[in-house]
C-alpha positions as a Python dict, from the first residue, in 0.01 Angstrom:
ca = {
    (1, 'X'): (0, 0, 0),
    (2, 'X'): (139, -360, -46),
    (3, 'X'): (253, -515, -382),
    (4, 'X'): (200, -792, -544),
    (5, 'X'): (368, -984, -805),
    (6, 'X'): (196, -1151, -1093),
    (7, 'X'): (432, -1307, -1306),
    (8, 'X'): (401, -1613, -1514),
    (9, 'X'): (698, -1707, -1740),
    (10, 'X'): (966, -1570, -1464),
    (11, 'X'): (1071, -1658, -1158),
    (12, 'X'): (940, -1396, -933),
    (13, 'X'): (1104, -1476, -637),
    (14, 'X'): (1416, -1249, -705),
    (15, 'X'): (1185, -946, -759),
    (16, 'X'): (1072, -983, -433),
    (17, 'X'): (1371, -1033, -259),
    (18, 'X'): (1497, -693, -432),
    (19, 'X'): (1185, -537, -367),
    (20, 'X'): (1212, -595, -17),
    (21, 'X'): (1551, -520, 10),
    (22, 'X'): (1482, -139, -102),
    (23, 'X'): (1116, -93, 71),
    (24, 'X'): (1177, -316, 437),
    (25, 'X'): (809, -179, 567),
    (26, 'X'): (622, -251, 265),
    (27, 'X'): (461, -624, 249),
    (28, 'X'): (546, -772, -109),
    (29, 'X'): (351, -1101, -227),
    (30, 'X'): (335, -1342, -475),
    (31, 'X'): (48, -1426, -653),
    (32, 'X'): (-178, -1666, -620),
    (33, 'X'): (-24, -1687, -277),
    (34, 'X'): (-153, -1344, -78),
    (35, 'X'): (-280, -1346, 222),
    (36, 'X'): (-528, -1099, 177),
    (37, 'X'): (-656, -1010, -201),
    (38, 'X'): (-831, -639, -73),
    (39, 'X'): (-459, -489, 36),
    (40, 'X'): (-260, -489, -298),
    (41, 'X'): (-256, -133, -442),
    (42, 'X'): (22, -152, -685),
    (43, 'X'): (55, -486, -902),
    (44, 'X'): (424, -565, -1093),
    (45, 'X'): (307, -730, -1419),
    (46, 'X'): (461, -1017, -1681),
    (47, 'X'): (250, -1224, -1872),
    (48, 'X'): (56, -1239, -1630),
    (49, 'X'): (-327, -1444, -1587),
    (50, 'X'): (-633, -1393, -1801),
    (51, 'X'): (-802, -1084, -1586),
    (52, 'X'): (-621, -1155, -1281),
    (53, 'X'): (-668, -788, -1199),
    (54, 'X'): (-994, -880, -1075),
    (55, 'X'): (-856, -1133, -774),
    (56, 'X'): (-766, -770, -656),
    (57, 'X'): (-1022, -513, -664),
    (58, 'X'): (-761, -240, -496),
    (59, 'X'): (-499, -240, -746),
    (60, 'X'): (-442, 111, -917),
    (61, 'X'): (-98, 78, -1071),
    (62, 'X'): (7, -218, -1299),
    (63, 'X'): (389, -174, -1342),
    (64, 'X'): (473, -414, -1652),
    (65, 'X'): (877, -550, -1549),
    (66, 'X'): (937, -481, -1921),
    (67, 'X'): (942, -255, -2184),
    (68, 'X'): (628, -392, -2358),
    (69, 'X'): (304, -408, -2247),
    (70, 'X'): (77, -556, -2447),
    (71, 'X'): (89, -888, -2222),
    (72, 'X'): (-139, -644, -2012),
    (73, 'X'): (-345, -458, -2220),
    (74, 'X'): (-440, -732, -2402),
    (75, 'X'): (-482, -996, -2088),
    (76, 'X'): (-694, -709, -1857),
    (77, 'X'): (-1013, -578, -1825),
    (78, 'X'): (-841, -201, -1684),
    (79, 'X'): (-1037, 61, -1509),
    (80, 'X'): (-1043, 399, -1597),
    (81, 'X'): (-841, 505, -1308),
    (82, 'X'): (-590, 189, -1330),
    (83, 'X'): (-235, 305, -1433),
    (84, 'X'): (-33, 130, -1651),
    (85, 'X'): (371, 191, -1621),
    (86, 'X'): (655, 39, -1799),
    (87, 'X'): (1061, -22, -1731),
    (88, 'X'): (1222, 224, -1946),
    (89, 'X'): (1622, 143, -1892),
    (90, 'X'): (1960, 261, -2086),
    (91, 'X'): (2112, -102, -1998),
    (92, 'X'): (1801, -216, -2149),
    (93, 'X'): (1871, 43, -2516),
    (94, 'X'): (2228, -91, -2512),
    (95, 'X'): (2173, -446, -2485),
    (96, 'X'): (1972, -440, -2775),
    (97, 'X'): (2194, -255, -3004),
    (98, 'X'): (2473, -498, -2936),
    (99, 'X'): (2216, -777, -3034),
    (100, 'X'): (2131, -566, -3376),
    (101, 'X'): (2481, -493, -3432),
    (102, 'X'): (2575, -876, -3403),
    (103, 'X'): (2287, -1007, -3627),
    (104, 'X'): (2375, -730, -3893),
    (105, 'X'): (2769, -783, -3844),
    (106, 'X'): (2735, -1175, -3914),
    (107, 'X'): (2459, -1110, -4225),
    (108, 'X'): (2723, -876, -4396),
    (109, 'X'): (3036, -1062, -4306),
    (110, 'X'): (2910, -1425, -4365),
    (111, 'X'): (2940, -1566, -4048),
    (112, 'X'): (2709, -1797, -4015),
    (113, 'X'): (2812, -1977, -4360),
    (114, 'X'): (3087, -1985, -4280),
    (115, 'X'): (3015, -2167, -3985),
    (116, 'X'): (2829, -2392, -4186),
    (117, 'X'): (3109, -2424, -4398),
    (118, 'X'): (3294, -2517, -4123),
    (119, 'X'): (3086, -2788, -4002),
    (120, 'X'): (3107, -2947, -4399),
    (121, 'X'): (3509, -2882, -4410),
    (122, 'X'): (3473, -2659, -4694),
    (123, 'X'): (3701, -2407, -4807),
    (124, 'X'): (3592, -2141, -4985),
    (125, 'X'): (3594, -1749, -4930),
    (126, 'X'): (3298, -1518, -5044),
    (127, 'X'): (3286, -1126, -5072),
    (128, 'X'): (3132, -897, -4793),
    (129, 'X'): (2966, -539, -4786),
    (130, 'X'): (3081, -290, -4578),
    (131, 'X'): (2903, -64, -4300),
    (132, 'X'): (2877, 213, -4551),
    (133, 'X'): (2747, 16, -4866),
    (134, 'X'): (2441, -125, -4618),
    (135, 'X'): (2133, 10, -4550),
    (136, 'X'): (1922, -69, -4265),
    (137, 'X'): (1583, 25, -4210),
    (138, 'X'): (1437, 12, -3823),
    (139, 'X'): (1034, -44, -3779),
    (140, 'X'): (974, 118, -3463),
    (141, 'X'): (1115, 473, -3347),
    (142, 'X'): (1049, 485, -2949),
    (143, 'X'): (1327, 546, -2706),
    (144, 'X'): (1492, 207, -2782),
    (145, 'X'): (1411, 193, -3170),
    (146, 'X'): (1587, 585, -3168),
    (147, 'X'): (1811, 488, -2965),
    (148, 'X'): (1924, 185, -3181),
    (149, 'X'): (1872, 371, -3535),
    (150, 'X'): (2154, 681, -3407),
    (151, 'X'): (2422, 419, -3249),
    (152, 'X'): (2387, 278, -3638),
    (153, 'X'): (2406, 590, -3819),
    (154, 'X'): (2682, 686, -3599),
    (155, 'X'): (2894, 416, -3741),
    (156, 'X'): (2820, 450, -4096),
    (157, 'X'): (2522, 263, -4185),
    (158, 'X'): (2290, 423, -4400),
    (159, 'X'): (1966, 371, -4155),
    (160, 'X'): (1619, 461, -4252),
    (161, 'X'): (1326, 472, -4007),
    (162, 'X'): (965, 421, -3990),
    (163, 'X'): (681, 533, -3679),
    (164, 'X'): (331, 633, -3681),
    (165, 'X'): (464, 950, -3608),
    (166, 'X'): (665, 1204, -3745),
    (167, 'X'): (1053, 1222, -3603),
    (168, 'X'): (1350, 1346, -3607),
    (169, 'X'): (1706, 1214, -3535),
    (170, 'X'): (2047, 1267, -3659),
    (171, 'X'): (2192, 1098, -3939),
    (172, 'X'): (1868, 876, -3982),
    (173, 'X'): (1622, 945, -4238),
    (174, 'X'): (1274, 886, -4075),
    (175, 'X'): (969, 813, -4236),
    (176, 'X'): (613, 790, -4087),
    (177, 'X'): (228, 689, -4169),
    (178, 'X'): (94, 388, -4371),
    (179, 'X'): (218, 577, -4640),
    (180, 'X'): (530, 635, -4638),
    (181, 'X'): (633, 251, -4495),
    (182, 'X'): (718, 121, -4870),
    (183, 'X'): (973, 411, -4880),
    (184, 'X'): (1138, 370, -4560),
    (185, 'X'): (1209, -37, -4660),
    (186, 'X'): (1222, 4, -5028),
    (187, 'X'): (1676, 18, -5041),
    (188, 'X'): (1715, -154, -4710),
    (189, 'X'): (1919, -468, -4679),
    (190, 'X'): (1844, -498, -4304),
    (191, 'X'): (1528, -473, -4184),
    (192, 'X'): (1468, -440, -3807),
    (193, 'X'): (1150, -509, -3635),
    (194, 'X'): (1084, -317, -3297),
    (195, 'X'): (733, -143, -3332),
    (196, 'X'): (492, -238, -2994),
    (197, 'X'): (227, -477, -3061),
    (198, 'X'): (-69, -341, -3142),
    (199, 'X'): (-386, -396, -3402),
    (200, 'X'): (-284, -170, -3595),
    (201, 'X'): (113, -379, -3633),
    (202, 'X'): (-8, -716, -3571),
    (203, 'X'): (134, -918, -3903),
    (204, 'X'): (293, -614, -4011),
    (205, 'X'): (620, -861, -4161),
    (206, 'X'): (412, -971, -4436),
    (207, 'X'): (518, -1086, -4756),
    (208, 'X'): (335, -753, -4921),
    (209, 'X'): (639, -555, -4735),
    (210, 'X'): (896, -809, -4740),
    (211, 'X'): (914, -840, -5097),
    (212, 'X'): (948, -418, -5105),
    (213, 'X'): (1257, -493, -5002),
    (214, 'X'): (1555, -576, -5215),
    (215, 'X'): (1703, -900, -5338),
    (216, 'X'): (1871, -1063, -5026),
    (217, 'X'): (1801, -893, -4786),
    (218, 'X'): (1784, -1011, -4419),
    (219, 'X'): (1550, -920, -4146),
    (220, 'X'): (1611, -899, -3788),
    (221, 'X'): (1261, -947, -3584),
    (222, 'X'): (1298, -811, -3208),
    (223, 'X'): (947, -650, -3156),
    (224, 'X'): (658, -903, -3084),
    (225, 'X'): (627, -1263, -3281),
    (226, 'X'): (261, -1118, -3348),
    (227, 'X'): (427, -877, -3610),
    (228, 'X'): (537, -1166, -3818),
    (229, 'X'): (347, -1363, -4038),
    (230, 'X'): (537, -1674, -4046),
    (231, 'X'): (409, -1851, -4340),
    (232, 'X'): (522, -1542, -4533),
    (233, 'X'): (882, -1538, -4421),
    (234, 'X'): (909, -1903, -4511),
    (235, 'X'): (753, -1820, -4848),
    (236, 'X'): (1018, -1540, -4935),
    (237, 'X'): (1310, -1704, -4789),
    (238, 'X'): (1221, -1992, -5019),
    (239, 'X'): (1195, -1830, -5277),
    (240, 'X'): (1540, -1674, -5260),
    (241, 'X'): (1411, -1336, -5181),
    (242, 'X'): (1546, -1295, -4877),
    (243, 'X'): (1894, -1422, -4769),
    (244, 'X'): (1775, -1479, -4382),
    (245, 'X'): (1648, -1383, -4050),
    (246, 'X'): (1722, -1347, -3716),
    (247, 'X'): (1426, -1420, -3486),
    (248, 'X'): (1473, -1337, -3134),
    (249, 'X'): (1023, -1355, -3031),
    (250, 'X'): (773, -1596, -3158),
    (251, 'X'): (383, -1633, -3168),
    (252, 'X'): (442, -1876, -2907),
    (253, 'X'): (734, -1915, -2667),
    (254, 'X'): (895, -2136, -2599),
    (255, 'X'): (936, -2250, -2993),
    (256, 'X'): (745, -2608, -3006),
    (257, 'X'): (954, -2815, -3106),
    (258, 'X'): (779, -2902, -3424),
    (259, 'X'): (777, -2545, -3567),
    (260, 'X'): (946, -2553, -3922),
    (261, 'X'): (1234, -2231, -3790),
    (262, 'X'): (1434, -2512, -3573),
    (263, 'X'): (1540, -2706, -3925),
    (264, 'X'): (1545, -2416, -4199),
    (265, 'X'): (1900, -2344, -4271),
    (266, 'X'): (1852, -1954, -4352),
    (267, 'X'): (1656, -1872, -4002),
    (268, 'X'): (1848, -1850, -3713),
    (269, 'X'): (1709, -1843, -3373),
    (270, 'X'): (1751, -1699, -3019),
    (271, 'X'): (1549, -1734, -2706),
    (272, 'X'): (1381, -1378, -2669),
    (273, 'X'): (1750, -1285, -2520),
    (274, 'X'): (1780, -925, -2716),
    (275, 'X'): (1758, -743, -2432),
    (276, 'X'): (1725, -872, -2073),
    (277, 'X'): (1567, -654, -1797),
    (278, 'X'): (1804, -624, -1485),
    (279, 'X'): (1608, -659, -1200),
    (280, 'X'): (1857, -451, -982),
    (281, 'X'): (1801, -153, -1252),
    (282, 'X'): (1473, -198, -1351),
    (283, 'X'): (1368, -191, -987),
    (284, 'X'): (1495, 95, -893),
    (285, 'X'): (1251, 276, -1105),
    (286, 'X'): (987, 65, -1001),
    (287, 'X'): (1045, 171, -650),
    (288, 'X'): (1013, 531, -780),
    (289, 'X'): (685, 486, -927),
    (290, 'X'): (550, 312, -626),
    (291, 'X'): (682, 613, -392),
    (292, 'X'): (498, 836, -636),
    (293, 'X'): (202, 623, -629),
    (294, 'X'): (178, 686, -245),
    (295, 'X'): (261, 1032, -283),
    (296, 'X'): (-61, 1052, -535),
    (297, 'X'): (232, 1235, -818),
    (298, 'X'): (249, 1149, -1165),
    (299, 'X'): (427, 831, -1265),
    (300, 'X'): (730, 737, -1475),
    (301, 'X'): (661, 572, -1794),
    (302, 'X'): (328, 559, -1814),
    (303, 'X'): (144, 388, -2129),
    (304, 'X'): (-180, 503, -2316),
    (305, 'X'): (-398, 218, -2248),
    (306, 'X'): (-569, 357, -2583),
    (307, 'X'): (-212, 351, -2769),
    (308, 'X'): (-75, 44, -2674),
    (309, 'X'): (201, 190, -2547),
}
């Protein structure tokens, strides 16, 4: 069983050199570049090609490098007996609460006028909440999303919490269904993004839910930039609605440089940094999944292709 890596939009050369490292006998390629398209059995996956699953006809596991994987489901014609597996990782959980915590830490404190403020040499102080007069509601309630929501409530936010499924977590009050999602935002002064992409949350930000929300509030978008529907943020921040946003993913990455977030002073942007995978952690379980591949067991992390994640 070889691998092969089909990557576009990261370098995959240090994938492979890990790879190798941990599995010396097993031959691991880099697409297009393999020398022989029948022996790839298990595939490592981001962003890859329009149906490049075809070039090999072999492949029965497509391991996706990150937590998402829509950039396969939505890229690959899949067999029925193709698995696909994702990298579920604390570091990963942890790296995006410190991101969250940040964006909602500078929203309630004022940091970023007062950066502005800076930049004008104007003096002039302004009041702040506190962690326990803000509430923060978080789309999206899978390992990461819980994850995130608890750390939160553990420090004295009031969080709230919306899935398509019923759960249950301490000190969060979770909400679920299309019909209970106006009650999970309706008090929230943060709202977090993290729900997968799929058709049933694609342009789920819209300005139908935004404007649920209270006056000034701020929303934090670290899911997909499919969930957003940008004309609509610009519309409510314009409006005054909303105070600002944090936008860490984007319809289309990178940001042209044309698109009208670079120059509005209430958005602010990052790269999709939230949370990085670590290869050296991330491949560790990937080297699990392949030895469980070859043992024909069940794998870690696997996806309903049906789901969407």
């Amino acid at each position: 069983m070889s691998i092969v890596i089909c990557f576009t939009n990261k370098d995959p050369k240090p994938w492979q050199e890990e790879l190798k490292r941990r599995l010396p006998k097993v031959k691991v390629e880099i697409h297009p570049q393999v020398s022989q398209k029948e022996e790839p059995t298990f595939a490592l996956c981001w962003k890859a090609d329009f149906d490049v699953l075809k070039t090999y006809p072999n492949v029965r596991v497509l391991q996706s490098v990150g937590a998402s994987v829509d950039h396969i489901i939505n890229t690959q014609k899949l067999p029925p007996e193709v698995v696909v597996t994702r990298v579920v990782d604390q570091q990963l959980a942890k790296d995006m609460f410190t991101y969250v915590l940040a964006g909602i830490l500078n929203f309630i404190r004022g940091t970023n006028c007062y950066q502005k403020a800076q930049t004008n040499k104007v003096w002039g102080q302004k009041s702040y909440n506190t962690i326990a007069e803000t509430q923060v509601c978080l789309l999206g309630l899978g390992k990461i999303g819980a994850y995130v929501a608890t750390e939160l409530a553990g420090m004295g936010f009031k969080v709230t919490g919306w899935a398509k499924n019923a759960k249950n977590l301490d000190g969060v009050s979770c909400f679920y269904g299309k019909t209970e999602l106006s009650k999970a935002v309706a008090k929230a002064n943060v709202l977090i993004n993290m729900l997968p992409y799929t058709a049933d949350t694609e342009g789920i930000l819209n300005k139908n839910l935004l404007m649920l929300l209270p006056q000034n509030a701020f929303l934090i978008n670290v899911g997909r930039g499919e969930h957003l529907v940008e004309e609509d943020l610009l519309a409510v921040l314009n409006m005054g609605h909303f105070s600002g946003a944090l936008l860490d993913v984007f319809r289309t990455e990178p940001l042209p440089e044309n698109h009208p977030f670079w120059e509005h002073d209430k958005i602010q942007i990052t790269p999709h940094v939230a949370a990085l995978t670590n290869i050296g952690t991330a491949t560790a379980g990937i080297v699990m999944n392949y030895n469980k591949a070859i043992a024909e067991e069940d794998l870690l992390n696997q996806v309903s292709i049906h789901k969407g994640y």
